[in-house]
N, C-alpha and C positions, 0 to 999 in steps of 0.2 A: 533492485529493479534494473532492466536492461535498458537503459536510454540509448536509442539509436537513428537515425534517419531512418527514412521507408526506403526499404529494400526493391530491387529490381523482381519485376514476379517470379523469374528463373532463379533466381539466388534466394529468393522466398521459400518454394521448394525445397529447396536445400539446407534453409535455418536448421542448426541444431542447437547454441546456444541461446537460452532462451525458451524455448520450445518446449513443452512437457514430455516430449518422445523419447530422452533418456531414462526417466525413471519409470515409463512404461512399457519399456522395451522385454521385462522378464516377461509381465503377464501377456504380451502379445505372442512371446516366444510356446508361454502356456496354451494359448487358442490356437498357433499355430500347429500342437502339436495334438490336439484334440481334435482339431481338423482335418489333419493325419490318419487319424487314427479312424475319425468317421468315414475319409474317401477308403480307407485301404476293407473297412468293414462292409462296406457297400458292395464291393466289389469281390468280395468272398473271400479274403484275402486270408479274412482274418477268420475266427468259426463263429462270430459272431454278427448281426447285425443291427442297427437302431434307423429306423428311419421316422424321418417326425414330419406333418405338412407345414408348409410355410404359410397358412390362414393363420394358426394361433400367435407366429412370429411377426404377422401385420400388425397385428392390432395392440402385439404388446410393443411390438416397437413404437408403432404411434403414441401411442398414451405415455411411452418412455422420455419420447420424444419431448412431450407436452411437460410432461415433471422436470428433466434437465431445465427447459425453456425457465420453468419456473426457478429452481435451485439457479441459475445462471444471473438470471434477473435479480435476483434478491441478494444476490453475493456481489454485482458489478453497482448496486444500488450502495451496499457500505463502503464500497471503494472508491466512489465518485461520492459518496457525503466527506469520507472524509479528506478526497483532495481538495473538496472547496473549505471545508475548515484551515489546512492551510494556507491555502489563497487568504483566507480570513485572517490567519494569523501573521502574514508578510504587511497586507494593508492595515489593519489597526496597528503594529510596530511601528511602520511606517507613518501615518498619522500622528504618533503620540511622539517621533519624532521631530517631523514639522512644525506642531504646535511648540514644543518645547524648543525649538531655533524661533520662533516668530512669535509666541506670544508670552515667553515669560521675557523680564527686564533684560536684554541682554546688545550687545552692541552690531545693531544690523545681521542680526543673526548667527552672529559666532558661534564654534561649536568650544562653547566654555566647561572645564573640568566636569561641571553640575551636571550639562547636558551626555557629555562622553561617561558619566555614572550612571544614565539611563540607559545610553544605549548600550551598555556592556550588562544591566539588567536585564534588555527584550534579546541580547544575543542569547544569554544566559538560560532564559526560558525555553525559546527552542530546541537549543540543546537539551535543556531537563527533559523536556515535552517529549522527545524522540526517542531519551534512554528510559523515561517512567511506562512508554507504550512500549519498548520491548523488553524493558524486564534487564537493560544492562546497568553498568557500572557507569555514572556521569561524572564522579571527582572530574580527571585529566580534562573533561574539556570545558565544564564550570570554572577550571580554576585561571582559566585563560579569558576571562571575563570579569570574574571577583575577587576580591581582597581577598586577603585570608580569613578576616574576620568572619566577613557578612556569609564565604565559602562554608564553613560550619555552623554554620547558623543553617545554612539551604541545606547541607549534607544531612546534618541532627533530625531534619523533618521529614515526614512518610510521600507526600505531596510536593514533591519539590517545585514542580512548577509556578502551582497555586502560592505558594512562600515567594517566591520575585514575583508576581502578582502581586503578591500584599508588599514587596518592599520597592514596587512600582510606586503604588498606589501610596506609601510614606512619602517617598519621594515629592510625591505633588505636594502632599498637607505640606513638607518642610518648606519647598519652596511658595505656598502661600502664607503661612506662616514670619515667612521670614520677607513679605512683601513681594516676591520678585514675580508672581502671578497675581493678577486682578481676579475674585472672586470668580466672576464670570468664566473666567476661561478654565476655572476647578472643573466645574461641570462636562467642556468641550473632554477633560483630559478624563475622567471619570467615564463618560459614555463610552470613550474606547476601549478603557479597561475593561468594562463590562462587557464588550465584546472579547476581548482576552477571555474572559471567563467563560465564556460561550462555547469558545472554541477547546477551551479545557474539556471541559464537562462534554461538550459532545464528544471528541475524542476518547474520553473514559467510558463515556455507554456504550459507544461501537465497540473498544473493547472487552468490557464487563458481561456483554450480552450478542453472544453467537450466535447461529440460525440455530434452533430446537432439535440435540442430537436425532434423537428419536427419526426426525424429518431425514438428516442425512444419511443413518442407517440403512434409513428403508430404500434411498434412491441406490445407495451405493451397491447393498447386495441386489440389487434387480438389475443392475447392469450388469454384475456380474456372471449373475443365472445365466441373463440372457445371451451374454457371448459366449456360454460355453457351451449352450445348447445349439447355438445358431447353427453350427456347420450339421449336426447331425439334420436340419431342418433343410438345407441349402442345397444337401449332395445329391437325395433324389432328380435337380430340377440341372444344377452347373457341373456337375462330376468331381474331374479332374482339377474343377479352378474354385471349388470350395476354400482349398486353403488362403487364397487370395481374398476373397470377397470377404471371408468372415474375419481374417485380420483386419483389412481393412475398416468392415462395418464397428470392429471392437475396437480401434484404432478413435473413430470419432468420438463413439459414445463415451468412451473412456478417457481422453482427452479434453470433452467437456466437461465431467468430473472434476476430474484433476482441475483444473483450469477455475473452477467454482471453488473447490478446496484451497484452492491459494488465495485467492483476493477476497476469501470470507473473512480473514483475517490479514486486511490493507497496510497494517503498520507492522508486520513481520520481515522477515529477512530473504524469500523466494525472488527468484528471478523477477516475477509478478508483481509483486508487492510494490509499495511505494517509496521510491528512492527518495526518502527521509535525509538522508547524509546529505543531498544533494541540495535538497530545500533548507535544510537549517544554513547549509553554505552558503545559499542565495540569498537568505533572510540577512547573514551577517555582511555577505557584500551592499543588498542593498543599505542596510542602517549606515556604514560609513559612507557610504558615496553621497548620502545625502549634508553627510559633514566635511566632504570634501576631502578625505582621505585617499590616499593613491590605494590602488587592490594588492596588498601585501600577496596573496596566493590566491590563484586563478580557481574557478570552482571546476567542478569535476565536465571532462567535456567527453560530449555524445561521442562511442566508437564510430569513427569514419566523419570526425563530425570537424568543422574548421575553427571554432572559436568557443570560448565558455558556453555553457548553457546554464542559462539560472530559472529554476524550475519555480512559477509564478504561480 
């Protein structure tokens, strides 16, 4: 994902990285040659000609209109669920931190071995969480968190998340077990974990369950119909400026595609997507600073930007 400050509107204009306009730049070059082809036939140029009214190109582009609006919505809908799941997942870390400085036996709050075991668990998670949603390799940055032991134990399992979940979750029984948690506050430490799991498990359905191909099929090839007919529709009425108007009309339609095709899939690796790398960073700066740790390594900071940015 691009994290950046808001651009000047001139320099807006101008965005390229970032922007879906590189990788639609052939098929524009495709309309723009179709629509070539329509002014030069119009014009006798060629021995052929196609002319089409712009009434059936109203009304399909309305109704095209309306289907993006929806494909947009429902793809910007998984991408805003699952940034609040990680907001979810920094605040319960967070919490089950806290409690673990304040209410297990510990001296004014210290961050004692026991507690620095937890929190090298909830760093742990994140990072699992991040590599199980894309499908990467997690050793190298699990192992910078866990022993070796408990590391093959997380590595051995299909779920790695949900596995420091459950070796959170020991964690509490040992330390009530072994007295340094009052019954009571099992419960406070449980309720968060339960929210850990929440935040699993949603993160696994958004993945597991994409918008209904059939549904993007159908939006995809109608955009595309529609911009390659467009200029033969456009040249009776603009001429000369057909090629302009219909790249550009192919430019939005196509761009809002694209732009739904990326954030259907939020925990992917696209400009779009959600800078994940960034959030597990911020999750492991916040865990220590609550134990008073100095920031060994600054998190990733916004291009153009003056200071960390830890994505909340």
């Amino acid at each position: 994902m691009i994290v950046r400050p808001r651009l000047h509107w001139f320099r807006m204009l101008l965005a390229w990285h970032g922007s879906v306009l590189p990788q639609l730049l052939p098929r524009l070059f495709i309309v723009l040659a179709i629509s070539i082809v329509a002014t030069a036939s119009h014009d006798h140029i060629l021995r052929f000609t196609v002319n089409l009214s712009t009434v059936p190109f109203s009304l399909v582009g309305i109704a095209l209109a309306v289907f993006l609006g929806f494909r947009n919505n429902a793809s910007y809908d998984r991408y805003w669920e699952a940034r609040k799941l990680w907001g979810q997942l920094l605040n319960e870390s967070r919490s089950l931190v806290r409690q673990a400085l304040t209410l297990t036996h510990t001296r004014d709050g210290a961050a004692t071995p026991r507690v620095r075991e937890l929190v090298g668990l909830l760093c742990a998670l994140a990072h699992a969480l991040r590599h199980q949603l894309r499908g990467t390799e997690a050793r190298a940055d699990l192992a910078k968190h866990l022993p070796a032991a408990l590391l093959e134990r997380v590595m051995g399992s299909r779920f790695r998340a949900a596995t420091l979940m459950l070796c959170a979750s020991e964690w509490v029984q040992r330390e009530a077990r072994d007295q340094r948690v009052d019954p009571w506050a099992v419960l406070a430490f449980e309720r968060n974990l339960n929210g850990l799991s929440d935040v699993i498990g949603g993160c696994e359905r958004i993945v597991s369950t994409p918008l209904p191909f059939a549904y993007t099929v159908m939006i995809h090839r109608t955009v595309y119909f529609f911009c390659a007919l467009l200029p033969f529709g456009l040249v009776t009425s603009i001429g000369w400026l057909t090629p302009v108007f219909a790249v550009f009309v192919a430019y939005a339609f196509m761009a809002h595609e694209a732009i739904a095709s990326q954030i259907e899939d939020p925990f992917g690796t696209e400009d779009n997507d959600l800078a994940l790398e960034t959030m597990s960073a911020g999750i492991e700066v916040a865990l220590h600073d609550l134990l008073g740790d100095p920031v060994q390594e600054a998190a990733p900071v916004a291009a153009g930007g003056n200071g960390p940015i830890v994505l909340l």
